[in-house]
Wavefront OBJ file of the C-alpha trace (Angstrom):
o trace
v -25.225 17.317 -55.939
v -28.851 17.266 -55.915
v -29.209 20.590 -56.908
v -26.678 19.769 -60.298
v -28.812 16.694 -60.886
v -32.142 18.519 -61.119
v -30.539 21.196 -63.452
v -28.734 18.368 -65.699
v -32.081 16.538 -66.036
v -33.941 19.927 -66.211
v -31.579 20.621 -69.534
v -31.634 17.348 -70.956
v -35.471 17.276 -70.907
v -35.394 20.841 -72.625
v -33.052 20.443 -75.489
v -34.961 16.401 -75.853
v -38.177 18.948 -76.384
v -36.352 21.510 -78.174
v -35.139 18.868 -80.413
v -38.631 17.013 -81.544
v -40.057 20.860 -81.831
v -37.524 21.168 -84.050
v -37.909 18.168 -86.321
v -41.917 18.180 -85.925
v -41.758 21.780 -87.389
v -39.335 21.029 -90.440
v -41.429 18.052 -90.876
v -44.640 20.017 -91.415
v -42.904 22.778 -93.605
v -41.941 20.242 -95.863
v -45.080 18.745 -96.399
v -46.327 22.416 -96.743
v -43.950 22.946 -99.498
v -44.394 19.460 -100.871
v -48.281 19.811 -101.081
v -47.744 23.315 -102.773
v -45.186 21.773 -105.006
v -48.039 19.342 -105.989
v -50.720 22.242 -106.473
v -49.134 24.334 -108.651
v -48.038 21.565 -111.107
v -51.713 21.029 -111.146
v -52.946 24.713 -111.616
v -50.013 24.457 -114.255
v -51.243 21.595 -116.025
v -54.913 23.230 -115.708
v -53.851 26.564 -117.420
v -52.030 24.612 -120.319
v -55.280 22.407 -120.874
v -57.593 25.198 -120.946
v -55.508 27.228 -123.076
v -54.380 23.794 -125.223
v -58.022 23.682 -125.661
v -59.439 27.044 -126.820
v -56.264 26.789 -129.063
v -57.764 23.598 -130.841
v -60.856 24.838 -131.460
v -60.012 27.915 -132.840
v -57.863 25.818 -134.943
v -60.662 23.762 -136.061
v -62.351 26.578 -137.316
v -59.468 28.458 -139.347
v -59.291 24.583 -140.877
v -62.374 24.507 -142.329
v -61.988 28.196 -143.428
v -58.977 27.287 -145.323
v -60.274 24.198 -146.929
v -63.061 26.209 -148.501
v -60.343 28.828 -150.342
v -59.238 28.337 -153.469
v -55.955 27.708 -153.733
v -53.174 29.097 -156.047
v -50.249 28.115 -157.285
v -47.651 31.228 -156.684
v -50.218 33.250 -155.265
v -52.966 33.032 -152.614
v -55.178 35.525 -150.949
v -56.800 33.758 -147.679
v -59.623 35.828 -145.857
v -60.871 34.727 -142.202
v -63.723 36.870 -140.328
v -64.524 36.031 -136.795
v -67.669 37.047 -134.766
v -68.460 37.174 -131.510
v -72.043 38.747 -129.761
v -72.102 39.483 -126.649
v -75.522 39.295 -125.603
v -74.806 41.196 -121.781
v -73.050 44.310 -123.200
v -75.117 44.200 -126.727
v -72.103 44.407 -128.532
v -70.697 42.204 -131.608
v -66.950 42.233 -132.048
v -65.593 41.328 -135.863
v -62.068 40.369 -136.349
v -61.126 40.170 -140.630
v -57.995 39.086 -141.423
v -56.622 38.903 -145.297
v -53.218 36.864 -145.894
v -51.141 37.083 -148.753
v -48.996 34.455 -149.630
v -46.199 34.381 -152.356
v -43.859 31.680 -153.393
v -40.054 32.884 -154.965
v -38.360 29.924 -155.993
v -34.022 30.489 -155.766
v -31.707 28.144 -157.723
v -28.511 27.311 -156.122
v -25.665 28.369 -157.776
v -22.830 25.759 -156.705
v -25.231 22.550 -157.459
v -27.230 22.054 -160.637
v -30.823 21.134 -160.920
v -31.138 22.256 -156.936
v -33.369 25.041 -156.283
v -35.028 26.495 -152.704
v -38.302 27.623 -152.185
v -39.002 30.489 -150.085
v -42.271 31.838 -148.697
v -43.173 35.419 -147.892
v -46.535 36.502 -145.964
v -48.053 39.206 -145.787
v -51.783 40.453 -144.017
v -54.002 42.981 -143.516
v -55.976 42.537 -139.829
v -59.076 44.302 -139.628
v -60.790 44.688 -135.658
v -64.460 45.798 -135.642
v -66.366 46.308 -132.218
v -70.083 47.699 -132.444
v -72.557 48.222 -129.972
v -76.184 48.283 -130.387
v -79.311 50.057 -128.723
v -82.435 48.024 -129.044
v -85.058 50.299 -130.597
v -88.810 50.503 -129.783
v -89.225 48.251 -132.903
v -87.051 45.790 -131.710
v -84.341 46.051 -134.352
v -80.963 46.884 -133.231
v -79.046 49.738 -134.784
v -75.486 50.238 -134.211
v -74.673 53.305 -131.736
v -70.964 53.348 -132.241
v -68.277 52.039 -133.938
v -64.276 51.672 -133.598
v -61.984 50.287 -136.295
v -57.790 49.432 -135.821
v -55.845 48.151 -138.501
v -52.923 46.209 -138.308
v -50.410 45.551 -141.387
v -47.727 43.411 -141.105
v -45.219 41.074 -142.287
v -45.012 37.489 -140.964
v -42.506 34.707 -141.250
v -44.345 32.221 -141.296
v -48.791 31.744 -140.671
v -48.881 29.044 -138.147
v -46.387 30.022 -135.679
v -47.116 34.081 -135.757
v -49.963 34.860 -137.798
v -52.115 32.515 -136.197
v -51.170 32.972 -132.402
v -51.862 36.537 -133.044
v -54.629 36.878 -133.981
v -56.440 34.637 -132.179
v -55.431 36.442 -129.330
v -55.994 39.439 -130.233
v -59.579 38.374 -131.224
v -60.248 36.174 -127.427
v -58.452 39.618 -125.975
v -62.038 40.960 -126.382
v -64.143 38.313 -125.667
v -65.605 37.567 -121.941
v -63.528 34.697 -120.212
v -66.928 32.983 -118.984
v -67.414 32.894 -123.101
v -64.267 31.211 -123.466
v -64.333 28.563 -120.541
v -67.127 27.382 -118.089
v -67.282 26.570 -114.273
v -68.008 23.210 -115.635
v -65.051 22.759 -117.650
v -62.581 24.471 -115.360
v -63.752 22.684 -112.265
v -63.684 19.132 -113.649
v -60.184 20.313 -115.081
v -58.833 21.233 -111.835
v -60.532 18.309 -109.893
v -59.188 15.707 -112.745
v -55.126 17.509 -112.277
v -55.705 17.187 -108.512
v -56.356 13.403 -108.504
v -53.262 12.872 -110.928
v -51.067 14.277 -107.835
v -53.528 12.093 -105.353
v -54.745 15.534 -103.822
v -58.394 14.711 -102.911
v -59.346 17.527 -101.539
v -62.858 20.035 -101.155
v -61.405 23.130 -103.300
v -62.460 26.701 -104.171
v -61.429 28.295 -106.695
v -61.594 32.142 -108.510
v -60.170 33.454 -111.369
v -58.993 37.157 -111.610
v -58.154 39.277 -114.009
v -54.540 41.168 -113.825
v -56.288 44.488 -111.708
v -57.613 42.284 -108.994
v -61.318 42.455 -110.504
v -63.347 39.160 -110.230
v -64.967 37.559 -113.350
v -67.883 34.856 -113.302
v -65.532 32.184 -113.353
v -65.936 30.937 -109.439
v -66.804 28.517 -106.982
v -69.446 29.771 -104.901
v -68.718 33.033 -103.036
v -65.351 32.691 -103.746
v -62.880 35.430 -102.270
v -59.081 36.061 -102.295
v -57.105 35.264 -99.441
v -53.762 35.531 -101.035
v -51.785 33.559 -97.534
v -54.110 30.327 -97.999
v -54.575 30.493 -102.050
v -52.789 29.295 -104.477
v -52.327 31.142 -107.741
v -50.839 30.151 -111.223
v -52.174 32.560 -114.793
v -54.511 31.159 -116.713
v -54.548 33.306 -120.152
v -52.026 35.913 -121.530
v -52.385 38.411 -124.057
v -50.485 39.379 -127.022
v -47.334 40.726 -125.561
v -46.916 37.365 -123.690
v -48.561 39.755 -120.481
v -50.691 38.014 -117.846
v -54.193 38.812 -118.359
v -55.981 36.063 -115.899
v -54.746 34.417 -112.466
v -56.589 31.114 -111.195
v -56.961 31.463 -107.229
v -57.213 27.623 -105.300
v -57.622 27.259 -102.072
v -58.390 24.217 -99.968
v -60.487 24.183 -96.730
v -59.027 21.301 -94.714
v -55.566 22.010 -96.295
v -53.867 21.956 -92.469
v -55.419 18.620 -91.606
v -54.593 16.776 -95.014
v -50.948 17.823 -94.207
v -51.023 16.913 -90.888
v -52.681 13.329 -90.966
v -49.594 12.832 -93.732
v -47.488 12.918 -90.360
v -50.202 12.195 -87.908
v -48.273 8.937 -86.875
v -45.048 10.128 -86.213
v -46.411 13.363 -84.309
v -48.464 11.561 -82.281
v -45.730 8.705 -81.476
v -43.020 11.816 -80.674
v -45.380 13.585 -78.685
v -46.165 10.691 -76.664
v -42.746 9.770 -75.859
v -42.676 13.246 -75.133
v -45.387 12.986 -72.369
v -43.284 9.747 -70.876
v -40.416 11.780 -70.831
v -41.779 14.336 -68.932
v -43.900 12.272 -66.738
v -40.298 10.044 -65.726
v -38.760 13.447 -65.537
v -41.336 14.961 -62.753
v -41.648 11.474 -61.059
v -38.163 11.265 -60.529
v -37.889 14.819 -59.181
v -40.541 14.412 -57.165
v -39.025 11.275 -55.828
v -35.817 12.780 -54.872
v -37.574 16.040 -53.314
v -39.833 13.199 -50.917
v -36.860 11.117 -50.018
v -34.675 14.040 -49.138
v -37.638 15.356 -47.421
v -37.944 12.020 -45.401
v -34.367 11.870 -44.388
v -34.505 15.268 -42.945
v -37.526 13.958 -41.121
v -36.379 10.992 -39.699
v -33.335 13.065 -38.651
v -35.230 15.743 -37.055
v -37.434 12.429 -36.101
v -34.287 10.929 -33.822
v -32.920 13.871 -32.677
v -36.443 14.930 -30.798
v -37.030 11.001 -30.118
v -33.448 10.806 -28.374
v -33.991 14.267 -26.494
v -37.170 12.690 -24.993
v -35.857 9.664 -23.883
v -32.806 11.460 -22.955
v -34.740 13.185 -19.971
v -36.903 10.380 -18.707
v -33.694 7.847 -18.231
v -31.346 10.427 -16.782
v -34.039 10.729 -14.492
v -34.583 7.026 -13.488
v -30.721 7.053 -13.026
v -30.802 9.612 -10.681
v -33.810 8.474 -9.339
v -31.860 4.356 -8.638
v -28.749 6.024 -7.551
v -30.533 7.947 -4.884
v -31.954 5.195 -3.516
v -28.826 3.259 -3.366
v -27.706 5.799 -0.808
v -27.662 4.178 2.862
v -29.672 7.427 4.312
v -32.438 7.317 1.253
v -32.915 3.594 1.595
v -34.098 3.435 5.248
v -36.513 6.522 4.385
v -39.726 4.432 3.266
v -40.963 7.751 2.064
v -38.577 9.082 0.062
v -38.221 5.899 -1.362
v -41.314 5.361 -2.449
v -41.641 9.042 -4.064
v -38.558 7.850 -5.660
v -40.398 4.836 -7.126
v -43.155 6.765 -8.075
v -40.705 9.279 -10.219
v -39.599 6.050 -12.163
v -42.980 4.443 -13.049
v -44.371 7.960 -14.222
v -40.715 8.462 -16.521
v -41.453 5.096 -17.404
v -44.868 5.501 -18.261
v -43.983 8.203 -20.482
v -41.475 6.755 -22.558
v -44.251 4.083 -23.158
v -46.398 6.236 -24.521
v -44.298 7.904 -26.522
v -43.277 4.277 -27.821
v -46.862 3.490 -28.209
v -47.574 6.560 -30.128
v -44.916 5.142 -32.721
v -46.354 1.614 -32.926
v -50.022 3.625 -33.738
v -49.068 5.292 -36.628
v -47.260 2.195 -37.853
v -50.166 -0.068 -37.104
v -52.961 2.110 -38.819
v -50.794 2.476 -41.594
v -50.624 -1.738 -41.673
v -54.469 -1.519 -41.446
v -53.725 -3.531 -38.492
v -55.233 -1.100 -35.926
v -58.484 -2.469 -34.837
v -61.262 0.045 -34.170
v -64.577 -1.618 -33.231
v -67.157 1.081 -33.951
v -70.248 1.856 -31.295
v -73.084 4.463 -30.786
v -71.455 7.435 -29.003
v -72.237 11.015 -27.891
v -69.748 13.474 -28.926
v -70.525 15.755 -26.425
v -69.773 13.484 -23.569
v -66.815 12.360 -25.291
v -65.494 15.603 -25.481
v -66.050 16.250 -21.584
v -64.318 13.321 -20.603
v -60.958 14.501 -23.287
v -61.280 17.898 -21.653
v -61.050 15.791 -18.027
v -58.241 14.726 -19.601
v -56.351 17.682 -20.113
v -57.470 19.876 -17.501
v -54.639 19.341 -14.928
v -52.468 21.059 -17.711
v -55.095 23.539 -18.510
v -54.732 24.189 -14.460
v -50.840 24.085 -14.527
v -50.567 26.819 -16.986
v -53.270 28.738 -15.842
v -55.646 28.605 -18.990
v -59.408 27.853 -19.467
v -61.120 26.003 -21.610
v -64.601 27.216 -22.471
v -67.351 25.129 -24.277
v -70.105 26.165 -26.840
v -72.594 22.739 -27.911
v -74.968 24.011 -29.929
v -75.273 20.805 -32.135
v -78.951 19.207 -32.114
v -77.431 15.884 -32.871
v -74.616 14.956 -31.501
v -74.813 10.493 -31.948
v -72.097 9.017 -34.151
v -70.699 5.705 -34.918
v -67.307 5.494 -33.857
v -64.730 4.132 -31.355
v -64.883 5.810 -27.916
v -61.104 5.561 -27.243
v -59.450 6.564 -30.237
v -61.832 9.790 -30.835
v -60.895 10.799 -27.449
v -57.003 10.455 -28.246
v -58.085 12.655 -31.101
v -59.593 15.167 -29.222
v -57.484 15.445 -26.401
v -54.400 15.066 -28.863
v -56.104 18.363 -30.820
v -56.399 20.196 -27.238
v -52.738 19.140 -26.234
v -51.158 21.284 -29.156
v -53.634 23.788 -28.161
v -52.010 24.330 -24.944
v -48.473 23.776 -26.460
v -48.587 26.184 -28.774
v -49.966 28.735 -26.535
v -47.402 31.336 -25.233
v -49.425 32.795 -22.772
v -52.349 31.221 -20.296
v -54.234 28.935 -23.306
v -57.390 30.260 -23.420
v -59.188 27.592 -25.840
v -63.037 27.269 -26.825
v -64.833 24.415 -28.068
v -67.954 24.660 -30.494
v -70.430 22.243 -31.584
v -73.125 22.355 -34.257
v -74.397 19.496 -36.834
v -76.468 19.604 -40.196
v -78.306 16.500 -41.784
v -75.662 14.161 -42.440
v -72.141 15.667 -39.705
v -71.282 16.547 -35.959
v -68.924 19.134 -36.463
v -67.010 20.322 -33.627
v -64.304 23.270 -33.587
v -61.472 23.806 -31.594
v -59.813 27.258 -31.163
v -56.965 28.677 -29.326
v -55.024 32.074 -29.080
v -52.185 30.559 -29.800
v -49.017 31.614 -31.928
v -50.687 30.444 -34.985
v -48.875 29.056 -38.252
v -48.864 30.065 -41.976
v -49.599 28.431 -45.172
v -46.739 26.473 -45.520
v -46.903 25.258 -42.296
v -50.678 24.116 -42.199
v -50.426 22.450 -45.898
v -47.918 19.957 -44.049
v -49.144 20.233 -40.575
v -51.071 16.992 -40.871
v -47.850 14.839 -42.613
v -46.274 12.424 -40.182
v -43.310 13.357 -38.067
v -43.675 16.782 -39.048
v -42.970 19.689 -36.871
v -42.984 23.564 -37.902
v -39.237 23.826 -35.392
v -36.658 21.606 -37.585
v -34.011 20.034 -35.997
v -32.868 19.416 -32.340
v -34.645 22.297 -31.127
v -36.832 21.341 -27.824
v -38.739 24.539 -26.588
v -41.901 22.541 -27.661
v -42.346 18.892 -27.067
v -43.240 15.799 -29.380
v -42.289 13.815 -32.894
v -44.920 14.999 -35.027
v -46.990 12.604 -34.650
v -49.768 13.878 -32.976
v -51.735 15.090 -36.068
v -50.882 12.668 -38.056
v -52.610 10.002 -35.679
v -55.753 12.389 -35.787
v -56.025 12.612 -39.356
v -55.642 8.655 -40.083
v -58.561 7.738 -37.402
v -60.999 10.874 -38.058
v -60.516 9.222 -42.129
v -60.714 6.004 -40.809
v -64.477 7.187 -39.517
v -65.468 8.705 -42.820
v -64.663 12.018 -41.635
v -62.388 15.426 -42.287
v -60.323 17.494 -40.473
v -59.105 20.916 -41.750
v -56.844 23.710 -40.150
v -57.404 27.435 -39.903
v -55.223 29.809 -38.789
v -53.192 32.840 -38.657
v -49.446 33.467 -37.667
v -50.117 35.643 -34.374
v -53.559 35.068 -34.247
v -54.392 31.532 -33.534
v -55.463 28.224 -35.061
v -59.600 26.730 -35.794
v -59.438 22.835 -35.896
v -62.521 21.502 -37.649
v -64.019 17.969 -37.584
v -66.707 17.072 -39.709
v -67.753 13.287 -38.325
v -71.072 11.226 -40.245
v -73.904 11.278 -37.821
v -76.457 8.049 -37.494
l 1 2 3 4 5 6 7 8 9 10 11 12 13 14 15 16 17 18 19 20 21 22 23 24 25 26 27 28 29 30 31 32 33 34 35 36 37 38 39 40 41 42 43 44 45 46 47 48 49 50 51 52 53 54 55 56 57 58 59 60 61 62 63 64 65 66 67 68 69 70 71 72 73 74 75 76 77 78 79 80 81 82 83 84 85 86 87 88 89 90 91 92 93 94 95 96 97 98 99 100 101 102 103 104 105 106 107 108 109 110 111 112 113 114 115 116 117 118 119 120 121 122 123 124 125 126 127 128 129 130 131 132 133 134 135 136 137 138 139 140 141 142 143 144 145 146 147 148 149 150 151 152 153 154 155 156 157 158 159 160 161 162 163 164 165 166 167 168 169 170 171 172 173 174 175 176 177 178 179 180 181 182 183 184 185 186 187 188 189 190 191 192 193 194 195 196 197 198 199 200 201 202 203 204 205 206 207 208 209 210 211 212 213 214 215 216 217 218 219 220 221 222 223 224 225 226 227 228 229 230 231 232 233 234 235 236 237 238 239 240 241 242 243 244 245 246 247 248 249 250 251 252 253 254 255 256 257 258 259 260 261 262 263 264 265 266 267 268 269 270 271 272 273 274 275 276 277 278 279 280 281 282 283 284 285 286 287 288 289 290 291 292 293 294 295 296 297 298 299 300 301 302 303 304 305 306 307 308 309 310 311 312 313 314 315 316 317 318 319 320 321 322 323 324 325 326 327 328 329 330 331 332 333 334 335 336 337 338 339 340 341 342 343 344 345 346 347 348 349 350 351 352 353 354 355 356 357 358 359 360 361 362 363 364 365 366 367 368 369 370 371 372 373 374 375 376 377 378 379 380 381 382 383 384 385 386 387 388 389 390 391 392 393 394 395 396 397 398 399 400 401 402 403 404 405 406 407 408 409 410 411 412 413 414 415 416 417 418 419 420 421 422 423 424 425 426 427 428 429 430 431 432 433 434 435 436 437 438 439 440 441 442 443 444 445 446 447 448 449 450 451 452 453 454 455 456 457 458 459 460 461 462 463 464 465 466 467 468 469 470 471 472 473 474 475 476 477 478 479 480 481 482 483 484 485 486 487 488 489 490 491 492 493 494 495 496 497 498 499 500 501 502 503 504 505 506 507 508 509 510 511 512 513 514 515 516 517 518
């Protein structure tokens, strides 16, 4: 069950993230597409207002032409010449166009007095480009000289003759002649605005073989992913013959502050999600953690009691027997075998309420000028009839210069002599244990190291966690609750201190106290 609960979950929060991923990223493609929507109806409106404009003025000028001409009553010959110098290439191009137009009047047969007017035109175009070499003199002669003709027949002059050939004439001249990086930019800034796209743009124009003309912002270069392109002029045959490059710098953030709210309110229920998500699994990991502690916890705290009170039984029903009673001896050692079981199970008891009392903050440890190497004498008195019993040594190495610290004399010897305990515990063979002092400016540090069977990483990340022991469940081959360390981390913290574990599976274990000196 707990297993199918972490994968549900896991699943849930996935597709949940899957899902806003998802929606964020059709979000921002439509606002992509959107904005670009936007742009090109500008660069569209640009390219007809340019071209709108050079229209008009050409216009203007065929106007006046025309006013100036006589003008006949069946017949009319109209001539136009345009000029153009180009001062960079020292060339002059001449466009001459003549127009012929003739009136034929047709009367309708099926309705009297009704007649229809028709027009016919016809033109002569004349195209004249010349370039000239400046002389020593400073009077420019022409070097060379070419000449097309075009004869035609048009319908009508405003809607063919015209379009014509003012293309064909603006065909030939430069496009930074025809429109300026004033003109264009305030063009393309003014279309922008319409759409409310304010913006820091670039801009380029091309012409159709990729070849840049004046007609730029800056140092202004094609990259055809992040630019937008629309034409800009087109020639006779209706061809492109300019594209208009934009491009916008901070195009990415203007999209994304569009959505900024929304992303930032789905990514932070995002983040809650996940942080529930790995607070609740974490939860369930710890409390199925604790329950197999406390029931590794009982089963160890029942085997030790077990032992002592089948012992005190024996030890009553003995001396209810008529031959033990009358022996004053044996029923005294008797006695004795029951206060020292009883004793035990007290401290075992005791070693519970500890743990729960420092926990509480309701352990009270009164804090005095000690010396740590004394203290550590008197812990190793402690041991040293089981140091005896299994035949082991314990060898000492004080090197520290200062060894004074504020602390409280019994509980830092628990912790010593608690630290030397597992020593010998965890030793297979005769312990053979050495204690090392040594202290800097500001700690006493003291080391503790055995031969012992070691532990690995797993083991000594958790080796200081109450109730914790490295043999799980009711196995016995090693005494105690896990408590031990626990009690020795809480009061070595409790004097502004740190303990730390070293060790090796096989090849024994370092304990290492660092305790504030006076």
């Amino acid at each position: 069950m707990f297993i199918l609960i972490v994968v549900l979950m896991s699943i849930s929060l996935i597709g949940i993230i899957a899902v806003q991923v998802y929606w964020i990223n059709n979000a921002l493609e439509s606002k992509k597409e959107q904005f670009k929507n936007e742009v090109q109806k500008s660069l569209g409106s640009v390219a007809e207002r340019i071209n709108d404009n050079e229209e008009r003025q050409i216009e203007i000028k065929i106007q006046e032409l025309l006013e100036n001409q006589a003008l006949a009553n069946n017949a009319q010959i109209k001539n136009y010449l345009f000029q153009q110098i180009d001062t960079t290439n020292n060339s002059k191009i001449t466009f001459g166009a003549t127009i012929l137009e003739e009136n034929f009047e047709l009367p309708l047969e099926f309705l009297d007095n009704e007649k229809i007017i028709f027009t016919r035109v016809t033109g002569k175009r004349d195209f004249f480009q010349s370039r000239f070499l400046k002389s020593t003199d400073n009077i420019f002669k022409p070097l060379d000289e070419k000449r097309t003709s075009f004869t035609g027949e048009m319908k009508t002059f405003q809607d063919d003759q015209f379009s014509k050939i003012t293309k064909e004439f603006l065909s030939k001249v430069p496009i930074n002649q025809r429109v300026s990086n004033r003109e264009l930019n305030a063009t393309i800034k003014d279309e922008l605005n319409k759409r409310n796209i304010d913006l820091d743009f670039k801009y380029g124009v091309y012409n159709i073989d990729g070849l840049a003309t004046k007609l730029k912002s800056g140092y202004y270069t094609i990259n055809k992913k992040e630019s937008y392109d629309y034409p800009l002029f087109y020639d006779t045959d209706n061809n492109k013959e300019y594209i208009l490059y934009l491009t916008f710098p901070t195009k990415n953030e203007h999209i994304l502050s569009g959505i900024s709210g929304i992303l930032l309110l789905s990514l932070f229920f995002i983040f809650i999600i996940i942080i529930a998500f790995s607070s609740s699994l974490y939860q369930l990991i710890k409390q199925k953690k604790i329950s197999e502690i406390k029931t590794d916890f009982i089963n160890n705290m029942t085997h030790e009691f077990k032992t002592p009170i089948a012992t005190i039984n024996l030890a009553l029903d003995s001396i209810k027997n008529p031959k033990i009673i009358n022996d004053s001896d044996k029923v005294m050692r008797y006695i004795k075998m029951i206060r020292d079981e009883n004793k035990r199970m007290h401290t075992q008891v005791e070693n519970v309420l500890r743990i729960s009392r420092l926990e509480k903050n309701q352990l009270d440890i009164s804090k005095e000028t000690i010396d740590m190497h004394d203290l550590i004498d008197d812990a190793i008195n402690h041991i040293s009839l089981l140091i005896i019993d299994k035949k082991g040594t314990v060898d000492t190495h004080f090197e520290a210069i200062t060894d004074e610290i504020s602390g409280n004399q019994f509980h830092l010897t628990n912790v010593v002599v608690n630290i030397l305990e597992n020593a010998i515990k965890y030793s297979e063979v005769s312990p053979k244990i050495d204690v090392y002092t040594e202290s800097t400016n500001k700690f006493f540090i003291f080391k503790i190291k055995d031969e012992g069977i070691g532990m690995n990483k797993g083991v000594q990340k958790n080796v200081f966690d109450k109730f914790y022991r490295e043999q799980k469940g009711n196995i016995h081959d090693v005494k105690g609750h896990g408590l031990g360390l626990a009690y020795v981390k809480e009061i070595i913290e409790k004097h502004h201190g740190t303990v730390f574990v070293e060790s090796e599976k096989g090849r024994g274990s370092i304990f290492t106290v660092k305790l504030p000196i006076i």
